[in-house]
C-alpha positions as CSV (number, residue, x, y, z in Angstrom):
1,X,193.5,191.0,231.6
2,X,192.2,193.9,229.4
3,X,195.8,193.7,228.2
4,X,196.1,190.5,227.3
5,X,192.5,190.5,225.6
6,X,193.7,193.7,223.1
7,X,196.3,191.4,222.4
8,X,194.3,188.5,220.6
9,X,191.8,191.1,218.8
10,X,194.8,192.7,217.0
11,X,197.0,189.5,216.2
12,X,195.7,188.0,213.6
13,X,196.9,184.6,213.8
14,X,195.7,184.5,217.4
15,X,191.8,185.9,216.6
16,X,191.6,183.9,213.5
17,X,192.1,180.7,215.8
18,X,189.6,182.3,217.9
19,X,187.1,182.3,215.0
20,X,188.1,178.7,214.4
21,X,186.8,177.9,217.7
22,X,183.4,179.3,217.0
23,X,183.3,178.1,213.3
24,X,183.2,174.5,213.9
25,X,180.3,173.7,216.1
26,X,178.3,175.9,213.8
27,X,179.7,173.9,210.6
28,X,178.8,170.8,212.5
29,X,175.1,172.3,212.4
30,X,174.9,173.0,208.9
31,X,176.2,169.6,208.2
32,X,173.7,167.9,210.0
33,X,171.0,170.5,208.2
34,X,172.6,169.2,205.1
35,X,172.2,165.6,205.8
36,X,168.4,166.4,207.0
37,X,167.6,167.8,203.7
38,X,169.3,165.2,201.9
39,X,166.9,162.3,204.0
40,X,168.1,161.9,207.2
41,X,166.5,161.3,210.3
42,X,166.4,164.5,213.1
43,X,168.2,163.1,216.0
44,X,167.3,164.2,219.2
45,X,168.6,168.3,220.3
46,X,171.0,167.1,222.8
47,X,172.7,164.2,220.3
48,X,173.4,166.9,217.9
49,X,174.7,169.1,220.2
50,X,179.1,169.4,219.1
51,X,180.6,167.9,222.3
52,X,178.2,164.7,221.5
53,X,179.4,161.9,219.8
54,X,176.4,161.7,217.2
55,X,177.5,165.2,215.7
56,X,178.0,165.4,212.1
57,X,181.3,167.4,212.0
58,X,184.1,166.0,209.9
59,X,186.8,163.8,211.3
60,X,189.5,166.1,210.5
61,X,187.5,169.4,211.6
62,X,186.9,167.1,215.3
63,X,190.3,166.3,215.4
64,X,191.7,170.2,214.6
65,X,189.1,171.2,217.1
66,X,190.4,168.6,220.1
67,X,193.3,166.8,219.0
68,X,195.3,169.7,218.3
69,X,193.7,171.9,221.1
70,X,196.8,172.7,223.4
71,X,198.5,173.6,220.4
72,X,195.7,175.9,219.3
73,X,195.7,177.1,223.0
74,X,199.1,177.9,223.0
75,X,199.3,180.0,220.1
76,X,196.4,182.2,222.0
77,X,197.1,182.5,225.5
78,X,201.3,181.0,225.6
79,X,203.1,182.4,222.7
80,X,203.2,186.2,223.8
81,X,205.2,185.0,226.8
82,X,207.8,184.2,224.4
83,X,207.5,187.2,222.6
84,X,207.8,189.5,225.7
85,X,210.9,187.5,226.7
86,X,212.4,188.4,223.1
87,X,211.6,191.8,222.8
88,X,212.8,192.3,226.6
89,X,209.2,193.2,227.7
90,X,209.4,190.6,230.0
91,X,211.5,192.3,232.2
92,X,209.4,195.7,232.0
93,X,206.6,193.9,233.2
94,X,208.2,192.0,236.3
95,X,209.9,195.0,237.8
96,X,206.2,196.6,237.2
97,X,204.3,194.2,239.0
98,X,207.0,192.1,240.7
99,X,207.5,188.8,239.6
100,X,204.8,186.3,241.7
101,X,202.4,189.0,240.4
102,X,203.5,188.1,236.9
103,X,203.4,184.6,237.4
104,X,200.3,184.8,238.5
105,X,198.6,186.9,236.2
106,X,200.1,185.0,233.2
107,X,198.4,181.4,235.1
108,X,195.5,183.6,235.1
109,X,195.4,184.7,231.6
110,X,196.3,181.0,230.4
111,X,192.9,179.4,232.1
112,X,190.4,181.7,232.0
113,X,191.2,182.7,228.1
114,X,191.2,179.0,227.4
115,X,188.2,178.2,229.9
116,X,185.6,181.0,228.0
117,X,187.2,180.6,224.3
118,X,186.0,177.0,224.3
119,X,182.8,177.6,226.4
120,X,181.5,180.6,224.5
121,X,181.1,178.3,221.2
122,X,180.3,175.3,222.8
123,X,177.4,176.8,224.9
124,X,175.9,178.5,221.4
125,X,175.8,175.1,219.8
126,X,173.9,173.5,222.2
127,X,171.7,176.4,222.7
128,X,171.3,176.5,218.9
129,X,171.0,173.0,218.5
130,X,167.4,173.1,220.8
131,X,165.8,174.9,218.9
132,X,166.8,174.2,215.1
133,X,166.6,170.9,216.2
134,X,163.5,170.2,218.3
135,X,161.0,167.3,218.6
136,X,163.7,165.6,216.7
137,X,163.3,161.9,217.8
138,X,165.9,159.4,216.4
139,X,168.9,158.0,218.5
140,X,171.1,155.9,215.8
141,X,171.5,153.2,218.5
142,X,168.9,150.3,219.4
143,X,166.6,150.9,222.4
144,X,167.5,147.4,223.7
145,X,171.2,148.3,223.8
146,X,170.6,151.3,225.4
147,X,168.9,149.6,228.5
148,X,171.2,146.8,228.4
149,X,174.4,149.1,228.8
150,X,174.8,151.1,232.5
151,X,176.4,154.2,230.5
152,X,174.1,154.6,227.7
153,X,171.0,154.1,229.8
154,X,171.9,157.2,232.1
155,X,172.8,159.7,229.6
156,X,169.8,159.3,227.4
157,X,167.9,159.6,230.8
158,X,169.3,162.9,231.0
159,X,171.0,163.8,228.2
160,X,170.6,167.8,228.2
161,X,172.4,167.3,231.9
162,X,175.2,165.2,230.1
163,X,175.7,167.5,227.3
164,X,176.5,170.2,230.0
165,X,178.8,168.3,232.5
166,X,180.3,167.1,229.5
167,X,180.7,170.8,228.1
168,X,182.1,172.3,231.7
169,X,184.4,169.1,231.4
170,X,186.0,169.6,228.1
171,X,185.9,173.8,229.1
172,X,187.9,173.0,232.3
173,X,190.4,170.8,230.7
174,X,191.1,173.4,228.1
175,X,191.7,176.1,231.1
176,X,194.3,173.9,232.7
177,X,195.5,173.0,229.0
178,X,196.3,176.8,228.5
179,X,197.3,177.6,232.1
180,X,200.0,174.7,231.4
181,X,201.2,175.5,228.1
182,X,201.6,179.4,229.5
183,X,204.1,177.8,232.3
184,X,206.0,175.9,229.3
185,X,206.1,179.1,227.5
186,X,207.0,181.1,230.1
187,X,209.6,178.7,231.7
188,X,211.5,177.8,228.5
189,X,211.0,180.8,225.7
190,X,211.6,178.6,222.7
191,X,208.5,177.9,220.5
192,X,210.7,175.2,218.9
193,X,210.5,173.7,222.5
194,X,207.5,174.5,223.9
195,X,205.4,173.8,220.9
196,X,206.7,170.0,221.1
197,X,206.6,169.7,224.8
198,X,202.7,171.0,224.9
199,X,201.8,168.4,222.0
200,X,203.2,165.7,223.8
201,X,201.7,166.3,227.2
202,X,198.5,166.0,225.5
203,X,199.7,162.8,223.2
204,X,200.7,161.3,226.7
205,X,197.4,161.9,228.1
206,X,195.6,160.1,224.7
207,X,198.0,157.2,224.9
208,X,197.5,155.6,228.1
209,X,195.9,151.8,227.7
210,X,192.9,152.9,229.9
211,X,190.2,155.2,227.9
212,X,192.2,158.6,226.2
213,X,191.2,161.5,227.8
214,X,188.9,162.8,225.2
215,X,185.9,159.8,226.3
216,X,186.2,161.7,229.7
217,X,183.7,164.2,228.2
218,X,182.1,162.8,225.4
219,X,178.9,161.9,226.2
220,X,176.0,158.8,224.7
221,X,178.8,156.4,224.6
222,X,179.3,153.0,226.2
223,X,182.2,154.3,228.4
224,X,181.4,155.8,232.1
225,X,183.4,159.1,232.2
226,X,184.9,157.6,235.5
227,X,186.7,155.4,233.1
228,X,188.8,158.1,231.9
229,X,189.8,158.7,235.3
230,X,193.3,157.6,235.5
231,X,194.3,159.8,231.7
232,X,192.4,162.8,233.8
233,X,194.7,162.6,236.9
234,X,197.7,162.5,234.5
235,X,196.6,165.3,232.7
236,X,196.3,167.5,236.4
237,X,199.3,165.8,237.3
238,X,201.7,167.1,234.4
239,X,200.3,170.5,234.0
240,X,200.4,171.0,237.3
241,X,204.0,169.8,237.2
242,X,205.1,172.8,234.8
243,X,202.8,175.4,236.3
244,X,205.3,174.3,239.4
245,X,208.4,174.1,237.3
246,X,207.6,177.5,236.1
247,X,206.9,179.4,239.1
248,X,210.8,178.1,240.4
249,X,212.2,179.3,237.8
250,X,210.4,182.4,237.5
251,X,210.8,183.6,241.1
252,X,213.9,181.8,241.8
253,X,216.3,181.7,239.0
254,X,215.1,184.2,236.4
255,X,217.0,187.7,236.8
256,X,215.9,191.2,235.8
């Protein structure tokens, strides 16, 4: 893992995503500082908090942050599959540790890279977001509504609870994210392929006609999270597909 750690501090492209990832929940801070200052109500710590729906951050800056996150993912933990298969490395490091040993350190590196690169930021947001924000009091949304819908009612009950199982949520959907976009990569070797395929895994999963997967941790919205359930289980369901597709062809089919 140490490895494959060196590698992201010294690529450049790869650490400045990193950074990325870190950058935007503190931008969505200083945005909501900004609108403070200029009059705005303090909302409460937890609504400000990055994986909530209240938080100030730009559309585009959400959107770069989730929409595009396999992509971002894959450029981290998937694309130095393809360039060991290029350069031959590939092949140095299977007759080194054999190759279920590869495949599984390679699934390894792709979820818990993924899992910590999201959680790391996320966690210092809401952390922060307690303390520069607290005894804030304002909720944007009508008491009455609140009480009137199921959803609302129980995660401004409990929001700091929400904000968390939403947080390990989001975390553990980028792990498998990465974990699958490292089987596409290593399966297929071709970032004019695997870049496309990636995207539209996730595209798949945000174009169901039930709730897109992204309400399935978002919390203080009208939506259960359960209702997300169905875009969930296709998400498992196709990563989980090329994890499998990729371990055939890996230990099967792929010579030395």
């Amino acid at each position: 893992m140490s490895y494959y750690f060196s590698r992201i501090i010294n690529n450049k492209i790869k650490l400045s995503i990193v950074l990325l990832f870190f950058f935007i929940p503190v931008l969505s801070i200083l945005l909501t500082l900004k609108d403070i200052h200029l009059g705005a109500s303090v909302y409460y710590p937890e609504l400000n908090a990055f994986i909530s729906l209240f938080a100030p951050v730009s559309p585009g800056m959400s959107n770069l942050f989730f929409n595009y996150l396999p992509l971002l993912l894959a450029i981290i933990v998937a694309d130095d599959c393809i360039e060991d298969y290029k350069l031959g490395y590939k092949n140095l490091l299977i007759t080194k540790w054999g190759k279920n040993k590869y495949f599984l350190i390679n699934m390894a590196k792709g979820f818990v890279f993924s899992f910590f690169i999201i959680l790391i930021p996320l966690l210092v947001n809401l952390v922060m977001t307690q303390f520069i924000f607290a005894g804030g009091t304002y909720t944007a949304v009508d008491f009455s509504y609140i009480e009137d819908t199921p959803s609302l009612k129980e995660s401004f009950a409990q929001p700091m609870l929400y904000d968390i199982m939403c947080t390990f949520i989001a975390v553990t959907f980028s792990g498998i994210l990465g974990m699958g976009a490292t089987a596409v990569s290593m399966a297929l070797h071709n970032r004019f392929i695997v870049y496309p395929i990636v995207y539209i895994m996730w595209y798949l999963c945000n174009s169901l006609p039930e709730h897109n997967i992204i309400c399935a941790f978002q919390p203080f919205t009208e939506y259960r999270l359960t209702e997300s359930a169905g875009a969930v289980m296709f998400m498992f369901a196709l990563n989980f597909a090329a994890v499998a597709f990729c371990y055939i062809k890996v230990t099967k089919y792929d010579k030395v």
